[in-house]
N, C-alpha and C positions, 0 to 999 in steps of 0.2 A: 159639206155645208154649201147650198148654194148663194152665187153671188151675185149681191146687186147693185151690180155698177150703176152710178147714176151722173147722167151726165149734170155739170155744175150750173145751176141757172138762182136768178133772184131769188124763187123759191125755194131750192134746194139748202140756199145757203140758211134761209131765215127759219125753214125746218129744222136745222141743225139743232139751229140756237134755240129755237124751241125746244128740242131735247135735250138742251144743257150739254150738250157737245163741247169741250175743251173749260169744261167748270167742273168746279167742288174741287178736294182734294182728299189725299189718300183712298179710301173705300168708295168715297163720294162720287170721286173724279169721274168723266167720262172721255175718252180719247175723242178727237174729230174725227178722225179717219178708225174704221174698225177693217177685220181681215176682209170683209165682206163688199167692203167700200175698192176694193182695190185687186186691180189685176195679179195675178200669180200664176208660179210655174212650181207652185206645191214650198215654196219659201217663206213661208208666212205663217205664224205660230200665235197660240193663247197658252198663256202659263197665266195661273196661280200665283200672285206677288204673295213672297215670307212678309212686308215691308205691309201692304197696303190692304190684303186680304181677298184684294180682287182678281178680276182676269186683266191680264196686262195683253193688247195688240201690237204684235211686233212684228216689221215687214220685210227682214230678211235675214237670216243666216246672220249677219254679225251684229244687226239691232240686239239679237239673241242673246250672244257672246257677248256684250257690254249688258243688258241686262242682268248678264250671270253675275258679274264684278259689283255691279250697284246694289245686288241683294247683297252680295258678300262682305259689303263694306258696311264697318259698322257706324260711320260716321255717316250713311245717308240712312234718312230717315221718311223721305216721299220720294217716286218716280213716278213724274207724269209723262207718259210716251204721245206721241204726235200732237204736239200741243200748237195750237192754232195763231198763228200772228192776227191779231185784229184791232184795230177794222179795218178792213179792205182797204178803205180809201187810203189806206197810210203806207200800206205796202202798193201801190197803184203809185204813190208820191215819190216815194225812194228808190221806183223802177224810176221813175221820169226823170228825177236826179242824176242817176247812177247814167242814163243814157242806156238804159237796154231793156228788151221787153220782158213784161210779167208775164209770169205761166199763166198757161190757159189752159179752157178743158180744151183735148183734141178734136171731141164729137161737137160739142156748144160753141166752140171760139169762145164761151165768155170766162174770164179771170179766174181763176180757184182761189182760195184760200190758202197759202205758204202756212205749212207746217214745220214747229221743229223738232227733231226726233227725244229727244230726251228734255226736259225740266226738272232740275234733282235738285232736292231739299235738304242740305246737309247741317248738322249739329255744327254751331260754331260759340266764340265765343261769350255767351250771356245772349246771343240770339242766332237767329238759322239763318244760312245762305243760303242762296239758289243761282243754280246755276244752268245753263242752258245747254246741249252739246244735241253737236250733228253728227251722224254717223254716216262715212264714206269710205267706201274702198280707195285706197292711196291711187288706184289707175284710173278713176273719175274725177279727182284731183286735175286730172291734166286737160281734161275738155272744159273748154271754152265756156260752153254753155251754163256748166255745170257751178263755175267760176261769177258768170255772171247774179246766178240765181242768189249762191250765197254769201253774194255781197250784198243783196237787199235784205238778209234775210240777218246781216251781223249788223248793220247798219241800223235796223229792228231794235236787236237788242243795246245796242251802242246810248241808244235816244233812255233807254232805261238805265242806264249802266249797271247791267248785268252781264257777269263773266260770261262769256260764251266762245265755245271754241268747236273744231272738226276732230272727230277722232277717229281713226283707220284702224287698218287690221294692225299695223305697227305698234300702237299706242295699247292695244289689247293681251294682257297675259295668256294666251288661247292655253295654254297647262292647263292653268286655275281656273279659266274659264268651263273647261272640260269636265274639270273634277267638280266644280259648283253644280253643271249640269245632273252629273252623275246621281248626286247628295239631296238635288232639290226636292223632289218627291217625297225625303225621308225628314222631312222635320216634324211631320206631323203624324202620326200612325195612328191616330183613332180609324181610317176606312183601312189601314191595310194590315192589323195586329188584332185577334181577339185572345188577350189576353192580360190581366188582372194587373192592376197598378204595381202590387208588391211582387207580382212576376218578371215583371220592366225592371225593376229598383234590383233585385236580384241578377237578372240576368245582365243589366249595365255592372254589377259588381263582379261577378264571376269573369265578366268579357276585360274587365280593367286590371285585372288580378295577373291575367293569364296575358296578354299584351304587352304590356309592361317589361320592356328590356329582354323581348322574346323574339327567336330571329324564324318561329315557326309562320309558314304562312297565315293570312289572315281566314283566309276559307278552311283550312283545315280545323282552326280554333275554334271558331264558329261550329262548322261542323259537331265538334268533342262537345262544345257546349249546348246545342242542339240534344244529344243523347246523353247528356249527363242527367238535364232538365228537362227529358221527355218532349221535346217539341217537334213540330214536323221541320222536315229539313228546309233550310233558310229566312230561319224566325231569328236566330240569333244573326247571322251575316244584316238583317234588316235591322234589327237594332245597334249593331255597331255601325253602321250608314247615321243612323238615327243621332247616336250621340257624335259623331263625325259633323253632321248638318248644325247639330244644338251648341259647338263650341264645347262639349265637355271634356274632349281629346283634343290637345293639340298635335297639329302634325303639318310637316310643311308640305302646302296644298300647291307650291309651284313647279312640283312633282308627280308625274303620274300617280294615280291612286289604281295600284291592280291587288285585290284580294290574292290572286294567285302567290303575291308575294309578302313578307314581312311588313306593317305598320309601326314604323316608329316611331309611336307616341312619345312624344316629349315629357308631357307634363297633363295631370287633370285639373280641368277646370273651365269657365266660363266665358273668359278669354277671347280664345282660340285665337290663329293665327294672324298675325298683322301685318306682314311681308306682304308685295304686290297687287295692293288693294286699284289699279290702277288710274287713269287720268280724272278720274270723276273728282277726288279729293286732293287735286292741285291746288 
């Protein structure tokens, strides 16, 4: 997909907003910043939010990995990614404050717009909280620069009083994260299953049967259930992914998930696992 960098000017910004740039929410929402807005070196992804329905823009490698945990957790309920500090003039005030300069575009010199990487909406109680998080590698923690930026940018949400914190690779379950990766794709199988609802219902029963306190690999079962119920090979392995992603299985997901080996499923049900849902629901 080609991109198109544009450098930051009065008009750029007020196009934004024109396009409802960092508004709506859930399916509504539109991020400020898309893949296409921003330089890369091939680290920048679009997934499918389980959560909001949409394409989510995510600008590196571990934006990614904390995305995986915010869909996994059941207590958030919105993820707005690159959400816009506005208006200008307020983040332009709290650089002035702070005593250090506001980002600029590098082509225009003129100011950008301070984004912050996560706005997550989580179930609380008798009403939702929201909460803000930055996402940094622990070794950009230590530049200066970097230091300076997001103290305008917690100072931001400080004036709201909205929880807002930094979260690193430290702070990230990358296991569970990995396994969430793995699973994503498979919550929803109407584009990647042609096959009849009572064939699903069936084949989630067969696959629970044989699981169940069973130390045979996961792909092998699959497999037998495959040729038991006439399917082409890797219909059943897709539907245990399937009820893996939907919570019907529990299993602890802070674990490698390898089919090569045994699944031990704990328990059926809706659930699913509630162990290291990580920082988002501090």
């Amino acid at each position: 997909m080609a991109k198109r960098r544009r450098e930051t000017t009065e008009k750029s910004i007020k196009q934004r907003l024109k396009e409802g740039r960092g508004q709506g929410r859930g399916a509504e929402y539109k991020p400020w910043l898309n893949i296409q807005d921003v330089p890369s070196q091939g680290l920048v992804h679009r997934i499918k939010g389980w959560k909001t329905g949409r394409v989510h823009h995510l600008l590196s490698k571990l934006e990614l990995s904390y995305f995986y945990i915010l869909e996994w957790s059941p207590r958030v309920v919105d993820i707005r990614e690159q959400y816009p500090l506005l208006p200008l003039a307020e983040t332009l005030a709290l650089a002035e404050q702070c005593g250090v300069r506001h980002p600029t575009d590098p082509k225009s010199q003129k100011s950008i717009v301070i984004t912050t990487d996560f706005l997550i909406t989580l179930l609380g109680e008798g009403r939702p909280i929201e909460q803000a998080r930055t996402v940094k590698p622990a070794q950009a923690l230590l530049g200066q620069r970097i230091r300076e930026k997001l103290e305008i940018e917690r100072r931001f949400w400080e004036r709201r009083q909205m929880d807002w914190g930094v979260v690193t690779e430290r702070e990230i379950p990358q296991v569970l994260a990995n396994n969430i990766e793995l699973l994503h794709a498979y919550r929803d199988l109407s584009d990647r299953l042609d096959i009849s609802d009572i064939q699903l219902q069936d084949t989630e029963m067969v696959l629970t049967r044989a699981v169940m306190n069973s130390d045979v690999p996961l792909r092998e079962i699959t497999a037998r259930c495959d040729r038991r119920l006439g399917f082409e090979p890797g219909v059943s392995l897709t539907v245990a992914y399937h009820m893996l992603a939907t919570r019907q299985w529990q299993i602890d997901l802070n674990q490698p998930l390898d089919p090569g080996g045994p699944l031990a499923v704990q328990a059926s049900g809706k659930n699913g696992w509630q162990k290291g849902l990580g920082p988002c629901c501090a």
